[in-house]
mmCIF file as gemmi writes it, N, C-alpha and C atoms, coordinates in Angstrom:
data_model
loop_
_atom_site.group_PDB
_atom_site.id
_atom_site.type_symbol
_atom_site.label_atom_id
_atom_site.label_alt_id
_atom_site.label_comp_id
_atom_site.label_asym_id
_atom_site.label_entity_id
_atom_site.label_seq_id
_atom_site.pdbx_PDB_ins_code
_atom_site.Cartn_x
_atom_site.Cartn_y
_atom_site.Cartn_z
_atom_site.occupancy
_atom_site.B_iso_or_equiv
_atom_site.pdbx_formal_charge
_atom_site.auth_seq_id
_atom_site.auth_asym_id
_atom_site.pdbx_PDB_model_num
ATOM 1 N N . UNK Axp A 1 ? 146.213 157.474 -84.969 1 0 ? 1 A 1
ATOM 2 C CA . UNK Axp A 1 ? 147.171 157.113 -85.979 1 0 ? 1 A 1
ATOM 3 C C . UNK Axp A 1 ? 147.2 155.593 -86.085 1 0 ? 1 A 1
ATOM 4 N N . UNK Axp A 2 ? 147.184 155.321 -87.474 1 0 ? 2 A 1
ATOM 5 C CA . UNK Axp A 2 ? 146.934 153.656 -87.802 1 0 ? 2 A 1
ATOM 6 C C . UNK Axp A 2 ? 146.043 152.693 -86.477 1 0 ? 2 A 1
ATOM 7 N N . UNK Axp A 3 ? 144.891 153.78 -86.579 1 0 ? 3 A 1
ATOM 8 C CA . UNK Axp A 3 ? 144.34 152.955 -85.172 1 0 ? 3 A 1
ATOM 9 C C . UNK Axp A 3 ? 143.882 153.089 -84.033 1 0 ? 3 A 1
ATOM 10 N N . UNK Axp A 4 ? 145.171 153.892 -83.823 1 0 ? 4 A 1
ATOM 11 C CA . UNK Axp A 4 ? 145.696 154.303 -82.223 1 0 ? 4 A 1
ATOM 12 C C . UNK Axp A 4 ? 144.897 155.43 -81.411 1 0 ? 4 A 1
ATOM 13 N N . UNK Axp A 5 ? 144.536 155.927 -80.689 1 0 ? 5 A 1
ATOM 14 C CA . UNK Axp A 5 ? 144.112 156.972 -80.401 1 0 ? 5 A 1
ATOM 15 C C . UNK Axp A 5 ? 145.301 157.83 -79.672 1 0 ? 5 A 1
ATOM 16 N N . UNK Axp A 6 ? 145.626 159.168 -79.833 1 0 ? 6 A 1
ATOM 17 C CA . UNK Axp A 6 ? 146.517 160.11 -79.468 1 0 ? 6 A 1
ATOM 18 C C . UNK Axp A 6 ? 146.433 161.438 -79.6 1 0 ? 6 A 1
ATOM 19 N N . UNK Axp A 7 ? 147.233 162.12 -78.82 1 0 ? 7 A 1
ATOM 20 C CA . UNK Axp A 7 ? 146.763 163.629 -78.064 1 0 ? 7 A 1
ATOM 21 C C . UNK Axp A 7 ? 147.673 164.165 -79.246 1 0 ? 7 A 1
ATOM 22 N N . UNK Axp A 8 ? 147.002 165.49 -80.125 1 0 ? 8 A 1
ATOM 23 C CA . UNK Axp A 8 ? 147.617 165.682 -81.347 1 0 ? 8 A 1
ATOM 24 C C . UNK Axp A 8 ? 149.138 165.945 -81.043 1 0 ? 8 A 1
ATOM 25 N N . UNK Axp A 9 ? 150.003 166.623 -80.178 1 0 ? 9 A 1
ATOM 26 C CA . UNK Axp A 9 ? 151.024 166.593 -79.727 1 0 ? 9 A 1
ATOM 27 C C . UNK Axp A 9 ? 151.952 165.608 -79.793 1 0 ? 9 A 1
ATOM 28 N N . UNK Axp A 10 ? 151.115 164.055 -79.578 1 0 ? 10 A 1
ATOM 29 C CA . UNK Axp A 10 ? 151.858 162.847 -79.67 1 0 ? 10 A 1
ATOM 30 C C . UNK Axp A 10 ? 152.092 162.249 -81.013 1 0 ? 10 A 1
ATOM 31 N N . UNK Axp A 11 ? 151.173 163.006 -81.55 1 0 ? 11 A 1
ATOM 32 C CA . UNK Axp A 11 ? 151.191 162.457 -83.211 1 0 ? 11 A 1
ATOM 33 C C . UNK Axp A 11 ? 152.088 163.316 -83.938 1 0 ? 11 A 1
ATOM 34 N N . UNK Axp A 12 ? 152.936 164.354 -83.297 1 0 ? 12 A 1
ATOM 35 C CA . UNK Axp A 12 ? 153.922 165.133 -84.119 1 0 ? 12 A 1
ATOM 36 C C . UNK Axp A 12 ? 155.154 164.457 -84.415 1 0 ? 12 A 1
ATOM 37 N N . UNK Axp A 13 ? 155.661 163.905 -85.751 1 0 ? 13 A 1
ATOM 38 C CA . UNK Axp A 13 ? 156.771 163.268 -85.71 1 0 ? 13 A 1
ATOM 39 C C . UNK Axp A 13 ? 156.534 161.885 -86.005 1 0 ? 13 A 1
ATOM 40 N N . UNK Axp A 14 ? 155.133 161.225 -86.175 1 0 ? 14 A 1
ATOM 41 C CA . UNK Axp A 14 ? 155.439 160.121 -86.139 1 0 ? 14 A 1
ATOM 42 C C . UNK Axp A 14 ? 155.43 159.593 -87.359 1 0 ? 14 A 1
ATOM 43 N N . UNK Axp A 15 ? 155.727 158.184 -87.604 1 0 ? 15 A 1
ATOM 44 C CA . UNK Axp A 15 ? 155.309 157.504 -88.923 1 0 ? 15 A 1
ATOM 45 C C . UNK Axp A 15 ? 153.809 156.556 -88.813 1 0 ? 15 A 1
ATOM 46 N N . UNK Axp A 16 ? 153.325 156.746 -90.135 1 0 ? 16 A 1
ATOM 47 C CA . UNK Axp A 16 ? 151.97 156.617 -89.834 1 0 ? 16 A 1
ATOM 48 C C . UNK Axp A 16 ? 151.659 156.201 -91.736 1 0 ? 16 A 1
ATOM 49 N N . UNK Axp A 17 ? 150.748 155.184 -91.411 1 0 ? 17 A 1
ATOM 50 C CA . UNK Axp A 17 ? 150.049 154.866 -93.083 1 0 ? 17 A 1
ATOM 51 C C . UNK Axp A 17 ? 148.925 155.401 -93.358 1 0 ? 17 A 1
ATOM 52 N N . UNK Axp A 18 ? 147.76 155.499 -91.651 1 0 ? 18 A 1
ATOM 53 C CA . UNK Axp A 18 ? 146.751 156.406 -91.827 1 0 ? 18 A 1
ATOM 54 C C . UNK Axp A 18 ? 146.366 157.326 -90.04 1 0 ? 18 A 1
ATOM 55 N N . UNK Axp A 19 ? 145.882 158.386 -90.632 1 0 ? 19 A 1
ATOM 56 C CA . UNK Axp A 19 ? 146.024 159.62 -89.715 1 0 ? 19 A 1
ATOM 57 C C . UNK Axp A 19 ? 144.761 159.852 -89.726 1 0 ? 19 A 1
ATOM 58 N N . UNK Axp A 20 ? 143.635 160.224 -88.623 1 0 ? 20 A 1
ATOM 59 C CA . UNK Axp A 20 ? 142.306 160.797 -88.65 1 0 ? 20 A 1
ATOM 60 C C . UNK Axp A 20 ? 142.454 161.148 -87.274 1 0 ? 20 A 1
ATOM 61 N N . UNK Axp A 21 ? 141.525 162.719 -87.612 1 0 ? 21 A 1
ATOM 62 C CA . UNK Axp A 21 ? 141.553 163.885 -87.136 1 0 ? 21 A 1
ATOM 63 C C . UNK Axp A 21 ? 139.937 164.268 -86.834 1 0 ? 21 A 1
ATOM 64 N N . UNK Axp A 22 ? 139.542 164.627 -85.32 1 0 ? 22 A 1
ATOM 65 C CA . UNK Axp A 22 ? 138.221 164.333 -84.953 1 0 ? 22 A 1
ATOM 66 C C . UNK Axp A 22 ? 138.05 165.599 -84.396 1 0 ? 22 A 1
ATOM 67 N N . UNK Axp A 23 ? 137.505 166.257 -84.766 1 0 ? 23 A 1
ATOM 68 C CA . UNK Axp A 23 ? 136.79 167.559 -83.524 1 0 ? 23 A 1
ATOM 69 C C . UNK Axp A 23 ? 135.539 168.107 -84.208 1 0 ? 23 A 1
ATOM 70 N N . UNK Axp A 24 ? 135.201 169.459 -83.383 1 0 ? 24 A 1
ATOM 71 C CA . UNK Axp A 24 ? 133.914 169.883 -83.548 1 0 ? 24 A 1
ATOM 72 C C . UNK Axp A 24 ? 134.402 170.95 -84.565 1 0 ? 24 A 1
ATOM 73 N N . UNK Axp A 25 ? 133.015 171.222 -85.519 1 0 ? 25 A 1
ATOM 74 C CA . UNK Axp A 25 ? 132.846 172.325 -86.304 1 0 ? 25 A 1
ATOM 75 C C . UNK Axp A 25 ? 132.838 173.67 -85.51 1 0 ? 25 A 1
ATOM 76 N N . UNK Axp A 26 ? 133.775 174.604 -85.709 1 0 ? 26 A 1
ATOM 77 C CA . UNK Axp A 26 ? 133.133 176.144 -85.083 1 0 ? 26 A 1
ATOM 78 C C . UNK Axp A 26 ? 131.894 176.63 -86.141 1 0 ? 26 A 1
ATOM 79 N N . UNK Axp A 27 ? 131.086 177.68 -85.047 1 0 ? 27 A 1
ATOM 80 C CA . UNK Axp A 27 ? 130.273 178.171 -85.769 1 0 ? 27 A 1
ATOM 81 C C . UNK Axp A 27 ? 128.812 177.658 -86.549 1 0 ? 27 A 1
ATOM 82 N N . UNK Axp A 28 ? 128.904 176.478 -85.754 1 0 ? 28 A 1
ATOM 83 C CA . UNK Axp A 28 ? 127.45 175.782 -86.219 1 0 ? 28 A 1
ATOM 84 C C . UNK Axp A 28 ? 127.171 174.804 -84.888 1 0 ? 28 A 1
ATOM 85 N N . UNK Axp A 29 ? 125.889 175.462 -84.492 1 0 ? 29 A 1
ATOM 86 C CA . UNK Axp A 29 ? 124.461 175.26 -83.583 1 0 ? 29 A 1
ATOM 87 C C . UNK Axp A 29 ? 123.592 174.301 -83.931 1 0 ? 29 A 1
ATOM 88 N N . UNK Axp A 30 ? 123.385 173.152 -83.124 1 0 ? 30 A 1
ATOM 89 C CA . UNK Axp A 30 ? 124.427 172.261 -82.22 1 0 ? 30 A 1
ATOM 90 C C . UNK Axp A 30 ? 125.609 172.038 -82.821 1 0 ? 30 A 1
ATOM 91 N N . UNK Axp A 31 ? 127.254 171.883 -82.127 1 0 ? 31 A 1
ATOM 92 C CA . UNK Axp A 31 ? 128.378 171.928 -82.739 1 0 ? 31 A 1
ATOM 93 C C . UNK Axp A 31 ? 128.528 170.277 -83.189 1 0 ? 31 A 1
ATOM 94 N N . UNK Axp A 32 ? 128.876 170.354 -84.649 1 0 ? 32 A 1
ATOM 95 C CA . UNK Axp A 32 ? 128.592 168.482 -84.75 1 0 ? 32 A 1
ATOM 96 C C . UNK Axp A 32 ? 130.013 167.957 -84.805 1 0 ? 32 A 1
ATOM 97 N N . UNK Axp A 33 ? 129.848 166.997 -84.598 1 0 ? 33 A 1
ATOM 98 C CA . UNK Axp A 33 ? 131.462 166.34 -84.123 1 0 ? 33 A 1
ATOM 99 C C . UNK Axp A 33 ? 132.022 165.824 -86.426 1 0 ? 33 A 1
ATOM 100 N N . UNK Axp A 34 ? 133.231 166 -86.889 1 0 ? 34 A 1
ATOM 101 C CA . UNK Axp A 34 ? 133.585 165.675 -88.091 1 0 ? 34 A 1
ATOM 102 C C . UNK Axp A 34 ? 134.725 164.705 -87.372 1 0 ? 34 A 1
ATOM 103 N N . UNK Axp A 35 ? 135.079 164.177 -89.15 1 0 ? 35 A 1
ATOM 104 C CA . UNK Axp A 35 ? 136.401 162.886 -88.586 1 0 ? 35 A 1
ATOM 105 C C . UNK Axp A 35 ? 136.67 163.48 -90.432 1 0 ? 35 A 1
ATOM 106 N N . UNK Axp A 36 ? 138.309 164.067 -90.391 1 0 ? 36 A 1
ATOM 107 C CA . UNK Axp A 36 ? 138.666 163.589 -91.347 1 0 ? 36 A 1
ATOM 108 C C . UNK Axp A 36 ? 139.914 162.715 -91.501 1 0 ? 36 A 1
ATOM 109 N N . UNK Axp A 37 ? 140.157 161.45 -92.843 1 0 ? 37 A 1
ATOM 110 C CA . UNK Axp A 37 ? 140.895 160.726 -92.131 1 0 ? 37 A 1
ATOM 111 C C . UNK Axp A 37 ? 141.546 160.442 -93.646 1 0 ? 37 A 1
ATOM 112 N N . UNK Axp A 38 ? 143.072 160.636 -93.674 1 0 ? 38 A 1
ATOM 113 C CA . UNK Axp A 38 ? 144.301 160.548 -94.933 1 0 ? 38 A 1
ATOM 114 C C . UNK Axp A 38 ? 144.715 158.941 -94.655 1 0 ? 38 A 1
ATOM 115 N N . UNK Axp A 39 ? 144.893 158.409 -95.817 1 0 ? 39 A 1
ATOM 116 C CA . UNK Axp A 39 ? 145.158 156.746 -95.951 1 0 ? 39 A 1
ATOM 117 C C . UNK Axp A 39 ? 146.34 156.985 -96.887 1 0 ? 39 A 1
ATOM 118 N N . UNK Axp A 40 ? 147.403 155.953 -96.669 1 0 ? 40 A 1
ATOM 119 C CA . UNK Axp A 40 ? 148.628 156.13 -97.473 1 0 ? 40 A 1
ATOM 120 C C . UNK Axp A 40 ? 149.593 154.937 -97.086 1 0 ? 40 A 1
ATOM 121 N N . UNK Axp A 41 ? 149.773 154.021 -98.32 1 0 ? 41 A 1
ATOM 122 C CA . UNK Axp A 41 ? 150.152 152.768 -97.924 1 0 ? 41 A 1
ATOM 123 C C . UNK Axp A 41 ? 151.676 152.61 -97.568 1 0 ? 41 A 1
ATOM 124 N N . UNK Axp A 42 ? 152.45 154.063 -97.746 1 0 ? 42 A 1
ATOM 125 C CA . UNK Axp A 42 ? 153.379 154.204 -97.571 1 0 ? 42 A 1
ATOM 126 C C . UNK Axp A 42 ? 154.317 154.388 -96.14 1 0 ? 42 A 1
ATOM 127 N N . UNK Axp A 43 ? 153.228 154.785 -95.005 1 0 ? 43 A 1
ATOM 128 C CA . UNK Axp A 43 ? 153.925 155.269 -93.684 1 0 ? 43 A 1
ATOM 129 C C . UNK Axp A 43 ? 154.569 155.822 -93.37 1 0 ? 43 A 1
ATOM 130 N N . UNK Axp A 44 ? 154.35 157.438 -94.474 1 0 ? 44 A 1
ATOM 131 C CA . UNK Axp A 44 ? 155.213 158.722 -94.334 1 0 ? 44 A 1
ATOM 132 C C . UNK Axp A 44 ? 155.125 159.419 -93.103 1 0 ? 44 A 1
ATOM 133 N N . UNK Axp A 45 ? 155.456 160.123 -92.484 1 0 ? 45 A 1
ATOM 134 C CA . UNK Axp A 45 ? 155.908 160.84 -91.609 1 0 ? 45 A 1
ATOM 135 C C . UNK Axp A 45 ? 154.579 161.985 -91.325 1 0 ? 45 A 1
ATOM 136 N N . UNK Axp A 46 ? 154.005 161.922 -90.587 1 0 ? 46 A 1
ATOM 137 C CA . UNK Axp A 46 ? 153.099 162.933 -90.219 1 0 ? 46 A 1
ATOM 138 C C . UNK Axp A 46 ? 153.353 164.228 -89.203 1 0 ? 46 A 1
ATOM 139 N N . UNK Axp A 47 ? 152.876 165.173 -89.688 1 0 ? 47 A 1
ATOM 140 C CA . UNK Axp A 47 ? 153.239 166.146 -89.199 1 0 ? 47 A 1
ATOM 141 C C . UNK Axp A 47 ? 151.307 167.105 -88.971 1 0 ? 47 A 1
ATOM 142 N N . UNK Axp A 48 ? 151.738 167.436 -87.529 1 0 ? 48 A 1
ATOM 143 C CA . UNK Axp A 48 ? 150.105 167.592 -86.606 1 0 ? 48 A 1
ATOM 144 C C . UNK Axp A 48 ? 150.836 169.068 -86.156 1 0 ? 48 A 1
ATOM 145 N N . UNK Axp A 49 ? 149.444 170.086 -86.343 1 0 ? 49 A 1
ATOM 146 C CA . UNK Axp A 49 ? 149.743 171.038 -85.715 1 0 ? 49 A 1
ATOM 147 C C . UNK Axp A 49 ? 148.038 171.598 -84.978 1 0 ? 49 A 1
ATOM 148 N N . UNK Axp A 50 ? 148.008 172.36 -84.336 1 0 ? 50 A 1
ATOM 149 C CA . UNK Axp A 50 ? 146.778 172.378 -83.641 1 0 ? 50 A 1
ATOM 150 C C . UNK Axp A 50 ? 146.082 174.213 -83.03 1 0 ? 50 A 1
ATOM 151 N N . UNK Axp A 51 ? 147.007 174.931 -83.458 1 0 ? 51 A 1
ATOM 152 C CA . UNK Axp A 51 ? 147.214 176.771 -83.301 1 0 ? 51 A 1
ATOM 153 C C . UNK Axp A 51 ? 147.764 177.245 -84.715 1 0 ? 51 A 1
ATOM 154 N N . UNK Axp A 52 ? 147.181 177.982 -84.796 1 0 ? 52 A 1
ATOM 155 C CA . UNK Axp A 52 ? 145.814 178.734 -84.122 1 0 ? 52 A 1
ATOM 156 C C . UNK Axp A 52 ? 144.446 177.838 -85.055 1 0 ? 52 A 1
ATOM 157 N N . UNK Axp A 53 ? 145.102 176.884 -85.849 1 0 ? 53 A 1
ATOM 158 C CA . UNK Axp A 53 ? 143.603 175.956 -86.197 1 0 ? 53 A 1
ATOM 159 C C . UNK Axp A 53 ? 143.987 174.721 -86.386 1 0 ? 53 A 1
ATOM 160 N N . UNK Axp A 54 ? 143.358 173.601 -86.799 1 0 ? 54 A 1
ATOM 161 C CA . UNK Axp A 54 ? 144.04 172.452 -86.675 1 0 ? 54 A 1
ATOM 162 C C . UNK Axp A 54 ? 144.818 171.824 -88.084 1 0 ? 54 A 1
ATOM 163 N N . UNK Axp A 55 ? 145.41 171.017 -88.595 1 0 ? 55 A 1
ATOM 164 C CA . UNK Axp A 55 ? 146.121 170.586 -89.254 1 0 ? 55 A 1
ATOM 165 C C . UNK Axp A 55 ? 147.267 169.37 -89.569 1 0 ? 55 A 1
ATOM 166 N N . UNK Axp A 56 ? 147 168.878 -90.097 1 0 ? 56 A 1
ATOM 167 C CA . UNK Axp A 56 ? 147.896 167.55 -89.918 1 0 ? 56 A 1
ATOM 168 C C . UNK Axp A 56 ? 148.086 167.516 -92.009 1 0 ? 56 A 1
ATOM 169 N N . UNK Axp A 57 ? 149.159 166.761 -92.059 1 0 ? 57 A 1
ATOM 170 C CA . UNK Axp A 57 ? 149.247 166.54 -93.537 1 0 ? 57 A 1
ATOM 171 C C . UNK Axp A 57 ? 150.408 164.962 -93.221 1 0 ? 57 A 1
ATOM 172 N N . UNK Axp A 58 ? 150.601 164.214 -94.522 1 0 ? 58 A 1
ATOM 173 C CA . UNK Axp A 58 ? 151.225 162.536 -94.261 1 0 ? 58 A 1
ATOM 174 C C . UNK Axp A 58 ? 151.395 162.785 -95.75 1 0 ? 58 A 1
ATOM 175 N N . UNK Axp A 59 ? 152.875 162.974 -95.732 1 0 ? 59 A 1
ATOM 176 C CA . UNK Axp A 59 ? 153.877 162.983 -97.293 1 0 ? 59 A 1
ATOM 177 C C . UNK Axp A 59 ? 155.111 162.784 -96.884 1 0 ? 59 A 1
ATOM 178 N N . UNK Axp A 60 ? 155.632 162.595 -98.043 1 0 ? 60 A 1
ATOM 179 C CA . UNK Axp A 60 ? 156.989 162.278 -98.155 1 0 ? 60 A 1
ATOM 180 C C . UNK Axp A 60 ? 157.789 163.843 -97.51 1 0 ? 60 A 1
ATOM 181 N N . UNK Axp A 61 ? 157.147 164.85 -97.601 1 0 ? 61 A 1
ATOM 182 C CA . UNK Axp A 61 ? 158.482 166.237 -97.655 1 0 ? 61 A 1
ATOM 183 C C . UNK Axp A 61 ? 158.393 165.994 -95.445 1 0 ? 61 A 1
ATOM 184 N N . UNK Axp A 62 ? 157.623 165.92 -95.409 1 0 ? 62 A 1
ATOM 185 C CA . UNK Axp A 62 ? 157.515 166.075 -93.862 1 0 ? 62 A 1
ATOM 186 C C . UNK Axp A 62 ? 158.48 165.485 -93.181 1 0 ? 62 A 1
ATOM 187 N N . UNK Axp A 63 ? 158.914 164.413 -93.595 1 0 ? 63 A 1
ATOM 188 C CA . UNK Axp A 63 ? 160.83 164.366 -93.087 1 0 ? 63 A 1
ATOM 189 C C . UNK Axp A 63 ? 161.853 164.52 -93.078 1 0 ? 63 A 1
ATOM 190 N N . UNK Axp A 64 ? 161.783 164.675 -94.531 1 0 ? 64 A 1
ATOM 191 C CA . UNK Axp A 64 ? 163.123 165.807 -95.292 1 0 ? 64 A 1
ATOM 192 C C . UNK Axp A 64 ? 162.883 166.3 -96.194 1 0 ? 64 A 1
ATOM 193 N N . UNK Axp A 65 ? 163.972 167.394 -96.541 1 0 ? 65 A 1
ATOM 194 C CA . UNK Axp A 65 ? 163.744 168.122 -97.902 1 0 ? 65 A 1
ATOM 195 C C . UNK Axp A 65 ? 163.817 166.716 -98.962 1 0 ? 65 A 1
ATOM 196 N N . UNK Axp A 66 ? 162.531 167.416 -99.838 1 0 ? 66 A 1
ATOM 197 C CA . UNK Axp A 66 ? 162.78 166.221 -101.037 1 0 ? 66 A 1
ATOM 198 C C . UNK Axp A 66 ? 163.351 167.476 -102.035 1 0 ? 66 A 1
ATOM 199 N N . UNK Axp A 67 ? 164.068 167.393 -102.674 1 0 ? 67 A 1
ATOM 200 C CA . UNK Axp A 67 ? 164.604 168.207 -104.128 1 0 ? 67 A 1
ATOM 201 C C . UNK Axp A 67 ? 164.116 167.582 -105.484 1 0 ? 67 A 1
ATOM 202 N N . UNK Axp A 68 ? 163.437 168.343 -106.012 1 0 ? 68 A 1
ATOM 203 C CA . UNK Axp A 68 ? 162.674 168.001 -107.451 1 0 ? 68 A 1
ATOM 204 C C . UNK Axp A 68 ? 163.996 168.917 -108.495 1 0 ? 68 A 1
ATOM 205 N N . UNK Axp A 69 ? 164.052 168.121 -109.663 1 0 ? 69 A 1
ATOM 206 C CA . UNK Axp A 69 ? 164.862 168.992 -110.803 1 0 ? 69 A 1
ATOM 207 C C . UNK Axp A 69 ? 163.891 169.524 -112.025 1 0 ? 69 A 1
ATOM 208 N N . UNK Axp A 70 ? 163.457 170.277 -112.527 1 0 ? 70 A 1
ATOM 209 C CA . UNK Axp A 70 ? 162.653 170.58 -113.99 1 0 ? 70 A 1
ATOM 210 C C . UNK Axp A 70 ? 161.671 169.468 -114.27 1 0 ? 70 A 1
ATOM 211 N N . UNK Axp A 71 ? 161.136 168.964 -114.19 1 0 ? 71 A 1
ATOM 212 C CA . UNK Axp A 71 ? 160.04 168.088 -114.883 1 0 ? 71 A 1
ATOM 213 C C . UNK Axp A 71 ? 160.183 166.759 -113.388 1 0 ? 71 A 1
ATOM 214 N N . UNK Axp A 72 ? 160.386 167.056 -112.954 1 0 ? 72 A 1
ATOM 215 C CA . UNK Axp A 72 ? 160.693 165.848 -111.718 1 0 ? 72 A 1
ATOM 216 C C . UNK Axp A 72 ? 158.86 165.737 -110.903 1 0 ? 72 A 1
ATOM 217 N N . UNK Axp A 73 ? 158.538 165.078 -110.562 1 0 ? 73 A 1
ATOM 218 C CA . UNK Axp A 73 ? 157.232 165.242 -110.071 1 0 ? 73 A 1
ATOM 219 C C . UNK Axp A 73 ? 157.279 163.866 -108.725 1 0 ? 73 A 1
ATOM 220 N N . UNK Axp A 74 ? 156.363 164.217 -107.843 1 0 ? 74 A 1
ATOM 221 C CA . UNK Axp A 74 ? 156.364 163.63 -106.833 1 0 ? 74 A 1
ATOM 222 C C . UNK Axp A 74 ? 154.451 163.008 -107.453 1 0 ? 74 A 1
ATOM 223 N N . UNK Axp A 75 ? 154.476 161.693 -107.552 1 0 ? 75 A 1
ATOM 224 C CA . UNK Axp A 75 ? 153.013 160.958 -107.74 1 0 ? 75 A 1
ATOM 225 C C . UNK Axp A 75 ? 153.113 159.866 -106.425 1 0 ? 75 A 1
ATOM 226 N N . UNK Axp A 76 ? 151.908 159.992 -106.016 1 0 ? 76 A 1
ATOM 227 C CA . UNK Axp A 76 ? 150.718 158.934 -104.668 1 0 ? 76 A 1
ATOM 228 C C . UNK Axp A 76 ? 149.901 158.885 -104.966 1 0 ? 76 A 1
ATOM 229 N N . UNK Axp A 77 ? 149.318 158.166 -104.051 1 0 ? 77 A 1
ATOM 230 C CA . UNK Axp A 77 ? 147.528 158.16 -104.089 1 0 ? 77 A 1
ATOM 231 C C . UNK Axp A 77 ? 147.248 157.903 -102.712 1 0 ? 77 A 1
ATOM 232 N N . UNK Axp A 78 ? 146.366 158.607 -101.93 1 0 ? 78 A 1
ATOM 233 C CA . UNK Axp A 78 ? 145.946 158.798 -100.909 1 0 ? 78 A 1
ATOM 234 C C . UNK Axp A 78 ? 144.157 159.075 -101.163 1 0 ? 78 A 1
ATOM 235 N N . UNK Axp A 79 ? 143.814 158.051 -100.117 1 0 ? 79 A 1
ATOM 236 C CA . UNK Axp A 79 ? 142.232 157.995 -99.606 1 0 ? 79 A 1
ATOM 237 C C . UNK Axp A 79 ? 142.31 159.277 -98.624 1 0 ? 79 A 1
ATOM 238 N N . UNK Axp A 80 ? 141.467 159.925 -98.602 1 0 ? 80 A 1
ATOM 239 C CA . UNK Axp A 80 ? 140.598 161.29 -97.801 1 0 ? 80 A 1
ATOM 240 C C . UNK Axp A 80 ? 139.029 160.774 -97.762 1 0 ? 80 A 1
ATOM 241 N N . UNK Axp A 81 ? 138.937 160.762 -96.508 1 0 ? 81 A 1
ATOM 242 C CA . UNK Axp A 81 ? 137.324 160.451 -95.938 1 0 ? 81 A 1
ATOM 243 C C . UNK Axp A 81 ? 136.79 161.65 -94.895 1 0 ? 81 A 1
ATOM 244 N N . UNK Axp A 82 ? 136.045 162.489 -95.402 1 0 ? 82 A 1
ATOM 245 C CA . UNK Axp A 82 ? 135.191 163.213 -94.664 1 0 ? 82 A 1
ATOM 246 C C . UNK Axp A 82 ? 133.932 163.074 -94.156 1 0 ? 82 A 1
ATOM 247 N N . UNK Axp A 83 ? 133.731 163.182 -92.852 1 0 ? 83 A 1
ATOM 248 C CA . UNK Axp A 83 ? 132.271 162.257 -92.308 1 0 ? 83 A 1
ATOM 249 C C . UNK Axp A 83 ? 131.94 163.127 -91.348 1 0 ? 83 A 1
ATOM 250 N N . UNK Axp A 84 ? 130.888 163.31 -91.311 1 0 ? 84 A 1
ATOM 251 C CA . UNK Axp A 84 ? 129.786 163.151 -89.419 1 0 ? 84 A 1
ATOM 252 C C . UNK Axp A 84 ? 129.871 162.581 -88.779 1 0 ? 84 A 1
ATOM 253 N N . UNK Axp A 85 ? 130.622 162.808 -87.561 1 0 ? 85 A 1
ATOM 254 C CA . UNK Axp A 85 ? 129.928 161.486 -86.376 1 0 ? 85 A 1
ATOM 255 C C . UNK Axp A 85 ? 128.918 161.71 -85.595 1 0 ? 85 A 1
């Protein structure tokens, strides 16, 4: 998180501008290591889960209820980088 290296557990709860997420592919011989990694200049609240598969998401709802009314819309822009290592 923004950097940091941490055990996904530690990353539950935190605030964060960017989040990347490293493990192996199941199901493919040799297993190759991926990194995917969410950018967001905002330092919303991340929320990491890891059972029964992995998951992390960095938005605004992940700290509180946000309430939208009829035409109300929530707009960002967030970088997503998917890679090989």
């Amino acid at each position: 998180m923004d950097g940091k290296t941490l055990a996904m557990a530690e990353g539950m709860g935190k605030k964060a501008s960017s989040v990347e997420m490293i493990g192996n592919m199941d199901g493919i011989h040799p297993i190759p290591k991926v990194s995917v990694k969410m950018h967001n200049d905002k330092g919303y609240m991340c929320y990491v889960r890891d059972m029964p598969f992995p998951f992390y998401s960095l938005g605004p709802t992940n700290e509180s209820e946000v309430i939208l009314k009829k035409g109300d819309k929530i707009e960002d822009h967030y970088q997503v980088r998917v890679q090989d290592l």
